[in-house]
C-alpha positions in Angstrom: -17.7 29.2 -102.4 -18.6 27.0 -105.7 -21.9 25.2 -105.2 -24.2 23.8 -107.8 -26.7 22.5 -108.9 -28.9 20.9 -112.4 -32.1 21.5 -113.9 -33.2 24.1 -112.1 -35.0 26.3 -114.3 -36.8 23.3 -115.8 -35.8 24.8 -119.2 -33.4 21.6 -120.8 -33.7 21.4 -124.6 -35.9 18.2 -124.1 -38.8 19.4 -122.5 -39.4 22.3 -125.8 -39.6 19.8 -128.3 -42.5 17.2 -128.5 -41.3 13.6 -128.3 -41.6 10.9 -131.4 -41.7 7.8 -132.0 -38.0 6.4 -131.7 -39.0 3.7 -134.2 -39.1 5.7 -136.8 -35.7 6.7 -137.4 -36.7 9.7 -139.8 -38.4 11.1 -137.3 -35.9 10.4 -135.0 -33.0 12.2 -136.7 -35.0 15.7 -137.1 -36.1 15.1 -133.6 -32.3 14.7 -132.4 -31.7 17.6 -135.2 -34.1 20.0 -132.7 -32.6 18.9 -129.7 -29.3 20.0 -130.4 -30.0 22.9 -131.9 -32.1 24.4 -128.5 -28.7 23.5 -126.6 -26.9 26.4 -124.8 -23.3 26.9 -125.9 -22.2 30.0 -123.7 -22.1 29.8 -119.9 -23.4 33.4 -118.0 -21.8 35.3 -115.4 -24.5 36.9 -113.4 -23.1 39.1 -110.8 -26.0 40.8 -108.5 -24.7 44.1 -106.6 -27.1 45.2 -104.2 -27.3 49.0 -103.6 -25.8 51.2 -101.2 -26.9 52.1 -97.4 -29.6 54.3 -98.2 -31.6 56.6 -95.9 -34.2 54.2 -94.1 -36.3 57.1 -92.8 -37.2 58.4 -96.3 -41.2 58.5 -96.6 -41.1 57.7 -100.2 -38.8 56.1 -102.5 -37.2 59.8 -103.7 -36.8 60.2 -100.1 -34.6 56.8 -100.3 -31.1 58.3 -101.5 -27.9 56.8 -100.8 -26.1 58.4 -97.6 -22.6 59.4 -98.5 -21.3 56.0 -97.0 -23.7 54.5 -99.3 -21.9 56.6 -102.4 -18.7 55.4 -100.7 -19.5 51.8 -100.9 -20.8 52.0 -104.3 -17.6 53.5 -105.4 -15.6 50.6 -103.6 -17.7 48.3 -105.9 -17.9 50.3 -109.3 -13.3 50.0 -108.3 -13.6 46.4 -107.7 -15.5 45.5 -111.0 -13.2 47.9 -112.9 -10.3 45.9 -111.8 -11.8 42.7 -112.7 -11.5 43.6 -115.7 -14.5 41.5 -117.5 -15.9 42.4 -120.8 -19.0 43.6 -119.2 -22.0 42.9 -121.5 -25.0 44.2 -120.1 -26.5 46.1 -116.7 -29.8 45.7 -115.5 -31.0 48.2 -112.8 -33.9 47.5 -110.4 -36.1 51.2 -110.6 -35.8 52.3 -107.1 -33.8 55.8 -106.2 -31.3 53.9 -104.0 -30.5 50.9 -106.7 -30.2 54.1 -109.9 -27.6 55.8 -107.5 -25.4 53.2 -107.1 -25.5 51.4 -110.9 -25.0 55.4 -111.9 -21.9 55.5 -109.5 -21.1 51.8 -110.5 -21.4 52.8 -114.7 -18.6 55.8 -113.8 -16.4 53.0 -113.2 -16.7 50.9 -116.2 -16.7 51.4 -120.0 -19.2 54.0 -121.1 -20.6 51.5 -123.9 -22.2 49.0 -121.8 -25.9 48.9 -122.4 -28.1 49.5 -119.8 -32.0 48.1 -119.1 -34.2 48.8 -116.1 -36.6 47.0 -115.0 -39.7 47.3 -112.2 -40.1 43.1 -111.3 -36.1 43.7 -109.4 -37.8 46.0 -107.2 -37.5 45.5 -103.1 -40.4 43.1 -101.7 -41.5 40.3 -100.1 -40.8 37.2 -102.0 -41.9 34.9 -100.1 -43.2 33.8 -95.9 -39.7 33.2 -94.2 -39.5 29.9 -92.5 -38.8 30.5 -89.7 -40.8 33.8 -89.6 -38.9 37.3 -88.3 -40.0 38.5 -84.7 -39.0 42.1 -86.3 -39.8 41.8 -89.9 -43.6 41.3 -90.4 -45.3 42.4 -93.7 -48.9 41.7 -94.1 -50.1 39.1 -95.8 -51.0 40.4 -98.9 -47.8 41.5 -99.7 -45.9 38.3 -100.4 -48.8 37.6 -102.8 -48.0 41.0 -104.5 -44.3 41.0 -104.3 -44.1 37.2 -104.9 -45.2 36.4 -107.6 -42.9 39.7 -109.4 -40.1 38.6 -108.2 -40.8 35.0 -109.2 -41.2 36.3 -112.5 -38.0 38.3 -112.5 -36.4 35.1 -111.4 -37.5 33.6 -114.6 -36.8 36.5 -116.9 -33.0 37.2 -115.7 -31.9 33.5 -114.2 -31.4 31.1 -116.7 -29.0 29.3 -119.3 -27.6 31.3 -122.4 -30.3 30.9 -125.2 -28.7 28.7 -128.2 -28.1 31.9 -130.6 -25.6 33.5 -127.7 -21.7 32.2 -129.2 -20.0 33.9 -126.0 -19.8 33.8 -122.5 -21.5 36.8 -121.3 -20.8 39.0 -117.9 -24.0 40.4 -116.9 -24.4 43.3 -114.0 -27.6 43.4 -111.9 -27.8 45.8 -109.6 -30.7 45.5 -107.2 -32.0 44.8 -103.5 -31.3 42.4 -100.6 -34.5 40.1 -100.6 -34.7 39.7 -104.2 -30.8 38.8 -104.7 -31.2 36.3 -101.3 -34.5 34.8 -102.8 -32.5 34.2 -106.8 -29.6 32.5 -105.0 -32.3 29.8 -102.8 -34.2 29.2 -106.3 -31.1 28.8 -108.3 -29.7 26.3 -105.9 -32.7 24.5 -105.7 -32.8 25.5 -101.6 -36.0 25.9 -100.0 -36.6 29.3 -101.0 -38.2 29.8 -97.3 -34.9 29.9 -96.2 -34.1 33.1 -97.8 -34.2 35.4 -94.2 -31.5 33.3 -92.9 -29.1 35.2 -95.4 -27.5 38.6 -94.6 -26.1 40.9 -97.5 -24.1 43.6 -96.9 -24.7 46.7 -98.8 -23.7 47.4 -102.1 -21.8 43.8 -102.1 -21.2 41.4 -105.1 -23.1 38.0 -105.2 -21.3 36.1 -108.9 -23.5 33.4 -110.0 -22.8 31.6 -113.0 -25.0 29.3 -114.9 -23.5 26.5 -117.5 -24.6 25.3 -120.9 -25.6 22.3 -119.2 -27.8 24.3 -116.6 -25.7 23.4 -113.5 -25.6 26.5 -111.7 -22.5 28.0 -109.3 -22.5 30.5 -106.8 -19.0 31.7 -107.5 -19.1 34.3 -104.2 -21.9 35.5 -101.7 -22.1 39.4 -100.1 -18.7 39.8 -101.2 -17.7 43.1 -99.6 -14.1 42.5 -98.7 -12.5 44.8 -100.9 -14.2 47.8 -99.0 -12.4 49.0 -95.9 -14.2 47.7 -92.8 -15.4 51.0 -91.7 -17.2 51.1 -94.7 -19.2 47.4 -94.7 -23.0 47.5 -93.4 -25.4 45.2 -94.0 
């Protein structure tokens, strides 16, 4: 699946420098001078991993471990990123007990040097009111005005172009939860972000989007889970 889009983070070169008068070639030349140097030159491979089946009866997040399938699948994906074999440059972990256990199981897989950030906005939540709305899922109101406007703001701070200064294509690992990774993918393809509940995500599953100098984004695969064996996929 390749789709993509332009301009979705709002962030081209044009709109951080202030505008002069084209008359005045002087002005002009610095002004073209700026513009190209705010210009992306790397594209980024985003890959989201969403953690393992976890226990749903847990009380409280340290209640929330992975069940040994869960382990399982994480180890299916921590094989399948191995063998892709990209220079992995960084891995971001959301701060729940469910998404540490499988990046921890993930990281066994994969060169020791990667560095690794964590980061409470890639917590689960509700991002925004589902349209349509779920007959089963039914958070109170408040909390999509909590938990929207974090993960909003982790949208922003993890889904954009390469900054100008970045020279290589980098291959970024995110390892977090289903309603946050379903909510990125609307807002990077400029979908109504609404639409979100309509996805499914199976557990511990790869979802590759990459974003171009140019800011067209490309979702490269979705819940990609088919390298586990079938006994082992649940969403």
């Amino acid at each position: 699946m390749c789709l993509s889009t332009y301009k979705f983070s709002r962030r081209q070169p044009k709109s951080l420098v202030k505008p002069v008068d084209s008359n005045k070639s002087d002005l002009q030349d610095k002004y073209d001078e700026k513009i190209e140097s705010l210009k992306s030159r790397a594209t980024r491979h985003i890959f989201l991993i969403r953690h393992g089946q976890y226990n749903l009866s847990g009380e409280t997040d340290g209640d929330r471990k992975l069940t040994e399938l869960g382990r399982k699948q994480a180890l299916f994906t921590g094989e399948r990123l191995s063998v892709l074999n990209y220079p992995w440059t960084t891995i971001t972990q959301s701060t729940l007990t469910r998404a540490m256990e499988t990046c921890s199981i993930i990281q066994m897989q994969l060169p020791a040097n990667i560095p690794l950030t964590s980061s409470d906005l890639l917590t689960e939540g509700a991002p925004i009111q589902p349209d349509p709305p779920s007959k089963h899922w039914k958070p109170e109101l408040y909390q999509f005005f909590r938990d929207g406007a974090r993960i909003e703001a982790a949208f922003r701070k993890f889904i954009h172009r390469a900054p100008p200064e970045q020279k290589e294509d980098s291959y970024e690992l995110i390892v977090c939860h289903a309603n946050v990774i379903r909510y990125f993918v609307m807002r990077s393809l400029q979908l109504t972000p609404e639409a979100w509940l309509r996805l499914s995500l199976d557990h511990a599953s790869i979802t590759w989007l990459s974003i171009y100098p140019n800011g067209r984004v490309a979702l490269r695969c979705y819940s990609n889970s088919g390298y586990m064996p079938p006994e082992a996929i649940t969403h």
